[in-house]
N, C-alpha and C positions, 0 to 999 in steps of 0.2 A: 684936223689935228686933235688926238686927245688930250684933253687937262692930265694935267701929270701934280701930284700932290709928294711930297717928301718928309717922311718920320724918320724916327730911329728906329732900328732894329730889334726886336725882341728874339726870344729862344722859339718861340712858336713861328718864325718868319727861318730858321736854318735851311727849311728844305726849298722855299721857294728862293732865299738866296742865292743858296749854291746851285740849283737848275738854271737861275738865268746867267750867272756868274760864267758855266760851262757853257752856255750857251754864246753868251758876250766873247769870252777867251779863244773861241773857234770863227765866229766873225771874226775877231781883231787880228788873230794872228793865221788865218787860211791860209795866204800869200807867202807869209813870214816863215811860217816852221817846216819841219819833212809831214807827209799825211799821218803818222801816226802819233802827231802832237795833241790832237784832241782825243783819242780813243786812250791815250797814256792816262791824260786828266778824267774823260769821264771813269776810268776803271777805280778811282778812288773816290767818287760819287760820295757813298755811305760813310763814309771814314770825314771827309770834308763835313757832310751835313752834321757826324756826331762831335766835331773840333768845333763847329759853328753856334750849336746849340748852348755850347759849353763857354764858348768866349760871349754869346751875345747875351747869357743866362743874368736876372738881376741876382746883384750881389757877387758878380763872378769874379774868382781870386785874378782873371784877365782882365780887371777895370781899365787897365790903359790902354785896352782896345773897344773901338766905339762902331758901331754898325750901321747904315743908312740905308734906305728901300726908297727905293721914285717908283712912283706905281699910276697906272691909268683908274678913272672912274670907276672900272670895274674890279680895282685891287690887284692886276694885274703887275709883276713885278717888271719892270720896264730897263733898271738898270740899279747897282750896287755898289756900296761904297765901303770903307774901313779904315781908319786910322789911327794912330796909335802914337803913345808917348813914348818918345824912346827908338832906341835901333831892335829889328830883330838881333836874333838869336845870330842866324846865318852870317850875320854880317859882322857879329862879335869874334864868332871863329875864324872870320876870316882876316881877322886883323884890320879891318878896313878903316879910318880914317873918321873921325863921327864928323857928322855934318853939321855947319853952322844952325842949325833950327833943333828942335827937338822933337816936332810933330813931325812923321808921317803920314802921308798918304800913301795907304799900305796898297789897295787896289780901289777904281775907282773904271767898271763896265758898263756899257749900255750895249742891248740886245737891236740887233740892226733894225725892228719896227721903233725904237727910241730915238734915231740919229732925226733930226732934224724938230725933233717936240718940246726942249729945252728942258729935259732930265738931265740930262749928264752936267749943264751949267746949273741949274736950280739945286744937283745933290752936290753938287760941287762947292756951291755957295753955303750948304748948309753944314757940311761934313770940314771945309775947312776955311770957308770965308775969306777974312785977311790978313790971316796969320803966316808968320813966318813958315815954311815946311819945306817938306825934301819925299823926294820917290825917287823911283827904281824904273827905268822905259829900256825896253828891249831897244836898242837899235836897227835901226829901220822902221819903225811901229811911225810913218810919218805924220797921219792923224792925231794919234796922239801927241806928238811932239809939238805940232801945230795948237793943238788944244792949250797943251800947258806954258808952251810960249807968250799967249795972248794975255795967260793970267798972271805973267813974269817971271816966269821961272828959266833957268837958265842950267845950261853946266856947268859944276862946280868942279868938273877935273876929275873924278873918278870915275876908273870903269871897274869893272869885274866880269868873271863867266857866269851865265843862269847855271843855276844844277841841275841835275839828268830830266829833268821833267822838265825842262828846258831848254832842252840839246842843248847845252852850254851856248847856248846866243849872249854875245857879248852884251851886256848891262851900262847905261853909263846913269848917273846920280844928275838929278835934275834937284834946284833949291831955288825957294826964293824968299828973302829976309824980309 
C-alpha cells in the first residue's frame, strides 16, 4: 500500500488536480451517468485547470475556497479535495434553502488506485475534520453515500437537478452539525 501524504493546494498543483479530479468523476459515476458523462467533463479540461489555478492562486479574491492534494511518495496526485465557505453560486439562483453549516464540502475524489490507501479519509480529515458541513451527492453515488454516512452526515431534506453536465441527476444535500 503506498504512504499517502496530504497539503494544501497551490496554483502550480491546477493541472494535476483537475487530471485526477476527471479521472476520479469517471470512476465514480461510470455506472451512474449515460457514456458521454465523462467526455462532456474532459471537453472542459483547460478551462477547469485555468478556474483552478485562479481559485487555488495565494491571495486569491476566491479565499473561501480551499484546495487539498493526497498524493503517493512519488507526488503522485491520488485524490482531491475543495471547500468552501458559504453556498455556491448555483445554488443561490436556485432559490435553494441554505443549509444549517456554512462550510462546504465542495468535491471531495479519489482516483480508483487510492480506494482502499486511506487518502480519501486522511484528505477528508484534513479538508474538513469536525466541523459542521454540508455537500451535494448525486443520488445513487452509494460509495459515497456510505462514506459520508460514517462521518455523520445525514439528509437534510433537500434535493435538486444536477445541470447539463450532469444530466440533471437528481442531487440530494447531505449536513452534518
Amino acid at each position: 500500500m503506498p504512504q499517502v501524504s496530504v497539503r494544501r493546494a497551490g496554483a502550480a498543483d491546477a493541472g494535476a488536480w483537475v487530471a485526477c479530479y476527471l479521472d476520479a468523476l469517471e470512476a465514480a459515476y461510470g455506472d451512474l451517468m449515460p457514456p458521454a458523462f465523462g467526455p462532456v467533463h474532459r471537453a472542459r479540461e483547460a478551462e477547469l485547470v485555468a478556474a483552478k489555478e485562479v481559485e487555488l492562486a495565494d491571495g486569491s479574491p476566491l479565499a473561501p475556497v480551499r484546495g487539498w492534494v493526497a498524493e503517493d511518495e512519488r507526488g503522485v496526485v491520488l485524490a482531491v479535495a475543495c471547500v468552501r465557505d458559504g453556498a455556491n453560486g448555483w445554488e443561490r439562483d436556485r432559490g435553494l434553502p441554505p443549509a444549517t453549516a456554512t462550510l462546504q464540502l465542495e468535491k471531495l475524489y479519489a482516483v480508483p488506485a487510492a480506494l482502499g490507501t486511506g487518502a480519501g479519509p486522511a484528505l477528508f480529515a484534513a479538508a474538513v475534520g469536525d466541523a459542521a458541513s454540508y455537500l451535494w451527492l448525486v443520488e445513487g453515488n452509494e460509495r459515497a453515500e456510505r462514506f459520508y454516512r460514517r462521518r455523520g452526515y445525514v439528509p437534510d431534506g433537500v434535493r435538486t437537478l444536477g445541470g447539463p453536465t450532469w444530466f440533471e441527476r437528481t442531487m440530494v444535500r447531505l449536513a452534518r452539525t
